[in-house]
N, C-alpha and C positions, 0 to 999 in steps of 0.2 A: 504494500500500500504506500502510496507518494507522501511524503511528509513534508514541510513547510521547512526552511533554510533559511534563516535572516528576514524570514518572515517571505522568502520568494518561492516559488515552486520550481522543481527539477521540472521543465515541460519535457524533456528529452524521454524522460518514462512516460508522459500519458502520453504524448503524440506523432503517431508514427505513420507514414504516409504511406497512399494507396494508389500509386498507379494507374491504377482502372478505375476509377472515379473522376470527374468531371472536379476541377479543380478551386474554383469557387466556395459548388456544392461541399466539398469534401474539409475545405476550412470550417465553413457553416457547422458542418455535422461534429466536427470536433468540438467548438466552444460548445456546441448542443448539449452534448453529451457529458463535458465536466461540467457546464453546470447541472445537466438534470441528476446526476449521482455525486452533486454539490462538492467534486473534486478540486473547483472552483467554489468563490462562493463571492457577492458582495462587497463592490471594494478591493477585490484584488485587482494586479496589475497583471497586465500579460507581456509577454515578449517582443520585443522590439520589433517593427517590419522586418528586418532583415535574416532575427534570426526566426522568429515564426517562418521565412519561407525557406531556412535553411531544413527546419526538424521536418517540414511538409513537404519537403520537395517540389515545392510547387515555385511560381514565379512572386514576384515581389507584386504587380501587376493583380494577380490575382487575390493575397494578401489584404490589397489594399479595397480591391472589388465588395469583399467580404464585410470585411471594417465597414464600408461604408453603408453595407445593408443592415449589417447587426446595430449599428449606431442610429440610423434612420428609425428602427422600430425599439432604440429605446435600451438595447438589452447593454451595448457597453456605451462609453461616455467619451471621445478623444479629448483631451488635456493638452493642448499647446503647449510645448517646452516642458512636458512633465511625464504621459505616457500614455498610455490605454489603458483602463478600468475598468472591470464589469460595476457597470451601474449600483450604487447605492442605494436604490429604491426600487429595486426590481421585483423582491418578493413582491411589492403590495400590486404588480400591475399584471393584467389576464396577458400581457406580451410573453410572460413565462411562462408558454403553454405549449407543449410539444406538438399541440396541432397548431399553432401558429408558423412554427418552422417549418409545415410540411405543406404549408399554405407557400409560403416563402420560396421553399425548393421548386412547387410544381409550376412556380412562374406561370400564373393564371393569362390571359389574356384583355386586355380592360372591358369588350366587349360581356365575357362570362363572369368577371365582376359587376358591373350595371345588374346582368342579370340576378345576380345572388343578391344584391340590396334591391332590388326592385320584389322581388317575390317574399322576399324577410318582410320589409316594411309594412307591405300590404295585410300581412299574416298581424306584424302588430298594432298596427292601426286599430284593425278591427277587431283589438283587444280590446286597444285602448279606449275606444267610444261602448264597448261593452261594459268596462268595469270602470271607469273614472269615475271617481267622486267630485262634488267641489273644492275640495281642496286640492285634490291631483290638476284639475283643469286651472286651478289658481295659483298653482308652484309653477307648471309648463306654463302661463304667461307670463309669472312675473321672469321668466327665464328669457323668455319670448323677448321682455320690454329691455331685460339689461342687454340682450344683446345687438337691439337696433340702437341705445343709445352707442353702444359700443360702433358700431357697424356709418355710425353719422357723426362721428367724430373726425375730425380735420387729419388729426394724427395715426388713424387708421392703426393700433394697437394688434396687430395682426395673432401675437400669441393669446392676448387675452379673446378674441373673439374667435378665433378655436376649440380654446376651453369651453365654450358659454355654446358655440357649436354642437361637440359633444353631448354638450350636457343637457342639450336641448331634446337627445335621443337617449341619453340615460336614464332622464324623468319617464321618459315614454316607454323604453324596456320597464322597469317596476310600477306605472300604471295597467303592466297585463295583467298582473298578480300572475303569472306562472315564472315560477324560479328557471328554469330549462329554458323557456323562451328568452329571458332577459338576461341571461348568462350570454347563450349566443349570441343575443343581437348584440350586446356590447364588446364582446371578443370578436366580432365582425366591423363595429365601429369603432375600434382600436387600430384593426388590421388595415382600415383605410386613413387612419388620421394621415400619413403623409399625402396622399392624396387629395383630401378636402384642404391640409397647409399647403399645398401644391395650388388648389384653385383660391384661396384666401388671399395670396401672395399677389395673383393679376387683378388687378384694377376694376374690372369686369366684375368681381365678386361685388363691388360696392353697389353695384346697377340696382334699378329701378327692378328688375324682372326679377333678379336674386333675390333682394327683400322681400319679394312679393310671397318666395316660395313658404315659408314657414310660416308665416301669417295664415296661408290659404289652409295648410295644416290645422294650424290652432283654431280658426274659425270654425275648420267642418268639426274638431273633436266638439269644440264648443256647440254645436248645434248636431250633434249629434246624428251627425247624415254621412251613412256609408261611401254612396255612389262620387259625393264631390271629395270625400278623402282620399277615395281611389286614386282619383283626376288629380289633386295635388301631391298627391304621389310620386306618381308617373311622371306630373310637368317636375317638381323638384329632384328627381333622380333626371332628367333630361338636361335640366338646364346644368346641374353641375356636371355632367359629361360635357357641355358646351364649353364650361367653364376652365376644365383641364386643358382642354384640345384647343382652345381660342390661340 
């Protein structure tokens, strides 16, 4: 079993390269796997580029490939002039989910994403207009309202109206009351946050048509009408494919 050295790890014993594997993929599956049997853990550092691509055999190129998808979803942290980290705050996020990595590897298509959040959302809508209480519908606006003031701000705070993004679909997973349903929708709108920071970032996101989208949301939950929650749906999973690709 690998033991800790000046507080560093031997990586030369956990990681040994595979030839036959796809070379990105196969860094991926490494950090996977010391963290998922917490051979890794929180906080540690890991090995320099150079020599991660030494123990992998792989190229530097592809190294940095890696880095830059595990970082993107959160799992390590890069540190200017200091090093790579596994993330500090990893346990508390569903991004530590083995089926998130396998979401990662099978390099979906954006097309067959649209589709998995088009058919998820529809599924919770029509929770959500089932079981909402008044105070469900009055947490999802007041969430609604901070994030158009966020969203009409000059200085267009981009992290924070991300958050308030999210969050806008996290109220909406635990208004279904099914624990299963709201687990996945939000390990689904975890796996796309670079994607909605991706559409947040163009200008476009501040439009007229964009704000329109979650409004038309909250208004059908508020009036409790299936057919036009469908429809804004459909237009707000539309317009933010517009929104990526613009």
């Amino acid at each position: 079993m690998n033991v800790k050295q000046n507080n560093e790890f031997d990586f030369s014993i956990l990681l040994t390269p595979k030839p036959n594997e796809s070379s990105v993929d196969y860094v991926i599956n490494n950090i996977k796997e010391l963290l998922l049997t917490k051979k890794i853990i929180p906080g540690d550092r890991l090995p320099p580029e150079m020599e991660l691509a030494k123990l992998l055999s792989v190229s530097r190129g592809s190294i940095r490939e890696a880095m830059k998808i595990l970082a993107a979803f959160g799992i390590i942290e890069i540190r200017r002039g200091d090093g790579t980290y596994v993330s500090s705050d990893i346990e508390g996020k569903v991004l530590f989910d083995p089926l998130l990595f396998s979401f990662i590897l099978s390099q979906p298509e954006f097309d067959e994403l649209k589709e998995l959040r088009l058919l998820l959302e529809k599924d919770v809508i029509r929770l959500v207009i089932k079981n909402a209480n008044d105070d469900d519908v009055q947490a999802l606006r007041k969430c609604y309202e901070i994030m158009e003031v966020l969203k009409n701000n000059n200085e267009q705070m981009y992290d924070k109206v991300l958050e308030c993004d999210l969050e806008f679909h996290r109220i909406l997973g635990k208004i279904t009351r099914n624990k299963l349903l709201e687990k996945i929708y939000n390990f689904v709108m975890e796996y796309f946050r670079p994607f909605i920071a991706q559409s947040i970032r163009k200008h476009t996101y501040f439009s007229l048509e964009s704000k329109q989208t979650h409004k038309n949301i909250l208004e059908a939950i508020e009036n409790r009408d299936f057919v036009t929650a469908e429809k804004a749906v459909e237009d707000s999973v539309e317009v933010w494919k517009n929104l990526i690709f613009k």
